[in-house]
N, C-alpha and C positions, 0 to 999 in steps of 0.2 A: 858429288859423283863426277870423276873424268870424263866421262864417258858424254855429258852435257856441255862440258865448258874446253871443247879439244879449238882453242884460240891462240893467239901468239901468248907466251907465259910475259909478264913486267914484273921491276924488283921490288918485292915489298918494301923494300928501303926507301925507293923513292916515292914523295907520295905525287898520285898522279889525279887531276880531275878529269869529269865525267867529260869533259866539253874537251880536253885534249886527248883523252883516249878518242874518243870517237873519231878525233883527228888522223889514229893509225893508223885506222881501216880506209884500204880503196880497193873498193872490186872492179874488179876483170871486165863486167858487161856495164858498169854504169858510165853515163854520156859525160865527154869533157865538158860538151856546152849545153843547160837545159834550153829547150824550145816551146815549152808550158809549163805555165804558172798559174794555176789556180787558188782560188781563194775563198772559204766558207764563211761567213758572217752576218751581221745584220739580221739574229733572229724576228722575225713578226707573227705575233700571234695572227689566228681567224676565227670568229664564232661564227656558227650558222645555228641555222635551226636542227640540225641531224646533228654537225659535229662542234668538235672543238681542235684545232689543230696547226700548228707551226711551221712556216715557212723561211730560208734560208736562204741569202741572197751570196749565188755561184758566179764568181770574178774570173774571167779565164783570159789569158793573156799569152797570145804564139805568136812563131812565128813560121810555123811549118805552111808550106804551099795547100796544103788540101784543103784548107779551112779558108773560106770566103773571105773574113776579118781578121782584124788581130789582137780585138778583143770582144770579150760578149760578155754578157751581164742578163741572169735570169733566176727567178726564185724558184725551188725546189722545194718539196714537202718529204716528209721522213720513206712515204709510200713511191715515191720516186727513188730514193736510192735502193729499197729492196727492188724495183724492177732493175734496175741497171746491173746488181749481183747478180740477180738470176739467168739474167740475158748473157751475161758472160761466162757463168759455168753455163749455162748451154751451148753458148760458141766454142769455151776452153774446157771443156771436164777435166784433163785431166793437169791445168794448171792450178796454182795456190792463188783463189783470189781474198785477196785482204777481209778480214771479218768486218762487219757492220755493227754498230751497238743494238743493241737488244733493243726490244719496245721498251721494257723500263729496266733501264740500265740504273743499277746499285740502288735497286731497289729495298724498303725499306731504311734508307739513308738521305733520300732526301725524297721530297713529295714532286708528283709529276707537274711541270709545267713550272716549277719554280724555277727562280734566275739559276740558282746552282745546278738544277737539273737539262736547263737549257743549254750551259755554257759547257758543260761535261759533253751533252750533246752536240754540240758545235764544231768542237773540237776533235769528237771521232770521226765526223762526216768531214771533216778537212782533214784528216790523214789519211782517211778514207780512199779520196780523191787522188791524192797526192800521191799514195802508194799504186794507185795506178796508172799516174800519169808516170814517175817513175818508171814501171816494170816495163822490159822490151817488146813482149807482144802485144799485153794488155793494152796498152796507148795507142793501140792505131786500131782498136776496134771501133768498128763504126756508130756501133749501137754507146760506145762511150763518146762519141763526139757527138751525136745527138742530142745525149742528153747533156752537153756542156755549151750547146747551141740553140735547140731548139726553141721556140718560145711553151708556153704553156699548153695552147689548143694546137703546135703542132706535136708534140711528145706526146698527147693523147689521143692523137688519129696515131702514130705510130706505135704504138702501146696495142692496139686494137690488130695488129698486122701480124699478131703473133702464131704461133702452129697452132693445127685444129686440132678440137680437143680427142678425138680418134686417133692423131699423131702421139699426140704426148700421152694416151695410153697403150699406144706400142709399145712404146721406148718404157713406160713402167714397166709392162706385161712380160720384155725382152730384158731387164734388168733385173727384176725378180726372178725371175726362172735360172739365170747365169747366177745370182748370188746362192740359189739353191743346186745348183750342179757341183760350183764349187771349184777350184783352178788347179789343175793337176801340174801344172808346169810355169808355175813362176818364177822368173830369173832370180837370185839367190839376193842381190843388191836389192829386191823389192818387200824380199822377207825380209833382210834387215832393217829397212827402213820403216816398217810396220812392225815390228819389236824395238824400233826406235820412239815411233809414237806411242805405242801404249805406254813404256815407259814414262815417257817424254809427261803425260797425258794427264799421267796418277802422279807426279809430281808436281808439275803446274797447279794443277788442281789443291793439292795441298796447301801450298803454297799461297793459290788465292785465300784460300779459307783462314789458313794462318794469320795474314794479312787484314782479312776484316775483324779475323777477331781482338788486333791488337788495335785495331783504328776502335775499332765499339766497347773497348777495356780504356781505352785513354781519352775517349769521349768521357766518359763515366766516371774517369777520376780526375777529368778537365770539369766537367757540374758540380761533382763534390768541393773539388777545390774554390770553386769559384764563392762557395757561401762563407770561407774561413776568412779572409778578408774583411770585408764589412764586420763579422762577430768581433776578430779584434779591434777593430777600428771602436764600435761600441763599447766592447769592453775597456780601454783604455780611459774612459768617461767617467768610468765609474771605478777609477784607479788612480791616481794621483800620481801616487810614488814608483809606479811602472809605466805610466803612461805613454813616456817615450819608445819605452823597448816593445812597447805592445804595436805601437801604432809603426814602428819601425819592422817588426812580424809583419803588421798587415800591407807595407810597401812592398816585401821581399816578395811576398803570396800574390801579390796584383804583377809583378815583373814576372813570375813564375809563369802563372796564367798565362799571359800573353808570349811567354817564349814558347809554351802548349801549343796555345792555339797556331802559330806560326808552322810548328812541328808537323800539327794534325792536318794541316795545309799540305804539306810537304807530303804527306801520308796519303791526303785524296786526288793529288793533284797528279803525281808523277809515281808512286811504286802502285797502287790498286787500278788504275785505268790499264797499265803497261800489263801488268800480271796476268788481269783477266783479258787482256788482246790476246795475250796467246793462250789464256784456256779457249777461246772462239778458233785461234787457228791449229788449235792440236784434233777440235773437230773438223774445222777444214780438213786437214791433211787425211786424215781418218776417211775421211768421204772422196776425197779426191785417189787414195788409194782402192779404196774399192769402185770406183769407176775404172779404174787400171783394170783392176782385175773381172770386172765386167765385158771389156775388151777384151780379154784374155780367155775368156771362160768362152767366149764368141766361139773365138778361134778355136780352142779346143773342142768345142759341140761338134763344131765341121769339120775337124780332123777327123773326128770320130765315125761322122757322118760317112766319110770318105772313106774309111775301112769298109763299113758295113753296106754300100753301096756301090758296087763299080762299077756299074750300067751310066754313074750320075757323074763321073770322075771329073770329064773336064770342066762341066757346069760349077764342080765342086772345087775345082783347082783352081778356077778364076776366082773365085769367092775366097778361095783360103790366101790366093796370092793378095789379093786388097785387104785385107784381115791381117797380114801377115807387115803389110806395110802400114796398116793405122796402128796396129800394136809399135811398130816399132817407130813411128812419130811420137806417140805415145808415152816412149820410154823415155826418148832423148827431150821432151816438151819435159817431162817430171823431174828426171834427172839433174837439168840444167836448173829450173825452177825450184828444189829441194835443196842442193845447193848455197844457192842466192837468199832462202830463206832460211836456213841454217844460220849462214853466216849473218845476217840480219837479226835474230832472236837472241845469236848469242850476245853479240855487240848490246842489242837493246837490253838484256839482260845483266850483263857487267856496269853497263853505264848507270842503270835504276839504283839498282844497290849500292855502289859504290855513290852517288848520289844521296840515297837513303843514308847510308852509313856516316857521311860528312855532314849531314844536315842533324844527325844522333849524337857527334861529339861539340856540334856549335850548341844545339839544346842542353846539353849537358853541361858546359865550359859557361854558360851563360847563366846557367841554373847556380851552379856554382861558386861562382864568382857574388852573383846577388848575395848569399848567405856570409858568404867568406868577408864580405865588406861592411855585413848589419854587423858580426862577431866582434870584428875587431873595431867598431863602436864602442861595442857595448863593455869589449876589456878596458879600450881609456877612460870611459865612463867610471868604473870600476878603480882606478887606480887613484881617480881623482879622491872619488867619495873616501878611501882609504888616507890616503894623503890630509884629509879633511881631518878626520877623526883624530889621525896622531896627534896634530897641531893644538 
C-alpha cells in the first residue's frame, strides 16, 4: 500500500543495502553533534525470598551542562523502566513515547529468564533509552535524567513523590467523561491521522503474526530436518555401494541446517523484534491520539458551558483561552512528533525487509550451491563407473 511507504522512491536496478539506505535519510530536527550516549548491558540476575528478577547496568556518557558528571553508571530493574514511561506520558501526553518490551516479550518462544530471553531484553531497553535520549523534548526531561543518575535508594525516595492518588483519579474521572462526550471539532489532519493509525494498526498487526508464524513453520522444518542427517549417515553403514552418495546427502543436510539456523537468527533478531516495535507504537499512537482528543473534548465542554451560561462568561473565557492554547501546544507537540515518527517507521521498515530479503537469497544461494556441488559429484562418479564397464 502507498499510502504506508510515501518515502523517497530508489531503482530497483540498483541493488542498495540496508546499512546505506539508512544512510539517505537525515532529518530536519536530529542534532549534528550527540551529547549522550547511553548504554544498556551487563544483565545480573537477583533471588530473594519474594522475588526473582534482573537487573541491568545503565552507562551514560555527556556532555551537556545540567548534569553534575560526565558519566554515570547505575543498575536498573525492568520496574524502573516502566516508571520512567509512565512519568513521561504524564509530563508529555500528547507526545509519541518509544514502547517498552512487554513483561514477557515473544512469549511462548523462548522461556523467561533465559540467556535468549535476556539479551532480546537487553536490547529493547537500550533502544529504549536511546530513542529517548535522541527525541528533542523527551531528553531534557528531568524525571529521565534522574533515572540515568540516580543511585538506587535515591530513584526510590523519588518514585514515592509522585501525585496523590485523589489527583490521578481526577484526571481519570476527567478523561472518561471527555471520551464519553465525544469531540465535535477535531482539526481534519487529526482525523487523518487516526485513519492513518487504525489502518497502519491492522496491518502491522498482520504482519507480526505472519512473521511468527513463518519463524514457528521453519523452526519445525529446522527439527525435522535436523534428524535426516544422522539417518543418512547410518544408513550409509549398512550400504556399501551407495555409501558415498549417502553420507554425501547427509553432509549437504547438516550444511542446509546450519544455513537454517543462521536464517532463523536473521528471523528473531532483526524483522520480529522491529515488527512487533511498532505494533506497541501503533498503540502508542492510538492513545496518544485520544489524549489529544481528551484536550479537545475539554475545550468543547466549555464552549458549550459558555453558551448556556452568560452570568459565567468571563470565568469561562479565561478558562477556554488556557484551553484554547494547551490544545494548540497540543497540536503542534503531535504534529511535529507524528512526523519524525513516520519518517522513523518507514525508514525502520524498508531497512528490516529489505535486510530480510538479502539474508533470503544468501539462504537460498547457499542452500543451492551445497546441492549443486554434491550433483555434480555424483555425475563424475557416474561417468567413471560407465567408463569402467566399457573397458
Amino acid at each position: 500500500d502507498t499510502s504506508l511507504t510515501e518515502v523517497n522512491s530508489f531503482s530497483p536496478s540498483v541493488p542498495i543495502s540496508p546499512s546505506s539506505m539508512i544512510n539517505q535519510y537525515k532529518f530536519e530536527d536530529e542534532p549534528e553533534l550527540r551529547d549522550l550516549f547511553i548504554t544498556v548491558d551487563d544483565p545480573e540476575s537477583h533471588i530473594t525470598a519474594i522475588e526473582t528478577f534482573i537487573t541491568y547496568r545503565v552507562v551514560t556518557k555527556t556532555s551537556r551542562g545540567e548534569f553534575d558528571s560526565s558519566e554515570y553508571e547505575v543498575r536498573r530493574r525492568y520496574q524502573d523502566f516502566l516508571w520512567l514511561k509512565s512519568k513521561l506520558e504524564e509530563a508529555h501526553p500528547t507526545l509519541i513515547i518509544p514502547p517498552l518490551p512487554e513483561k514477557f516479550i515473544m512469549k511462548g518462544m523462548v522461556e523467561r529468564f533465559s540467556d535468549e530471553f535476556i539479551e532480546t531484553r537487553r536490547k529493547a531497553l537500550h533502544k529504549f533509552l536511546n530513542r529517548i535520549a535522541d527525541h528533542p523534548t523527551l531528553t531534557f526531561n528531568e524525571d529521565f535524567k534522574i533515572f540515568l543518575t540516580a543511585q538506587a535508594w535515591e530513584l526510590s525516595s523519588h518514585k514515592k513523590q509522585g501525585p496523590s492518588l485523589l489527583s490521578r483519579m481526577g484526571q481519570t474521572v476527567r478523561a472518561v467523561a471527555s471520551s464519553v462526550r465525544g469531540v465535535k471539532n477535531r482539526p481534519e489532519m487529526f482525523t487523518e491521522m487516526n485513519d492513518y493509525m487504525e489502518t497502519f494498526s491492522q496491518k502491522i498487526n498482520v504482519l507480526d503474526k505472519i512473521a511468527h508464524r513463518i519463524y514457528k513453520e521453519e523452526r519445525e522444518y529446522f527439527n525435522e530436518m535436523k534428524e535426516y542427517g544422522p539417518i543418512h549417515t547410518l544408513w550409509s553403514a549398512s550400504e556399501e555401494d551407495i555409501a558415498d552418495s549417502l553420507k554425501g546427502v547427509a553432509s549437504c543436510i547438516d550444511k542446509c541446517c546450519k544455513a537454517t539456523e543462521k536464517r532463523m537468527a536473521g528471523l528473531s533478531e532483526t524483522l520480529l523484534p522491529i515488527l512487533h516495535e511498532y505494533v506497541l507504537y501503533s498503540e502508542i499512537l492510538m492513545g496518544v491520539l485520544k489524549r489529544r482528543d481528551q484536550i479537545q473534548g475539554e475545550l468543547d465542554s466549555k464552549v458549550d458551558a459558555l453558551a448556556n451560561k452568560k452570568a459565567e462568561k468571563d470565568l469561562f473565557s479565561e478558562e477556554i483561552g488556557k484551553l484554547e492554547d494547551k490544545v494548540e501546544c497540543a497540536n503542534n507537540a503531535l504534529k511535529a512528533d507524528w512526523d519524525r515518527w513516520k519518517q522513523n517507521m518507514q525508514c525502520d521498515m524498508r531497512s528490516t525487509f529489505t535486510d530480510v530479503a538479502e539474508n533470503n537469497l544468501r539462504y537460498y544461494e547457499e542452500c543451492l550451491a551445497t546441492w549443486e556441488s554434491f550433483l555434480a559429484s555424483q555425475t563424475v562418479d557416474l561417468h567413471v563407473e560407465e567408463d569402467s564397464e566399457d573397458k
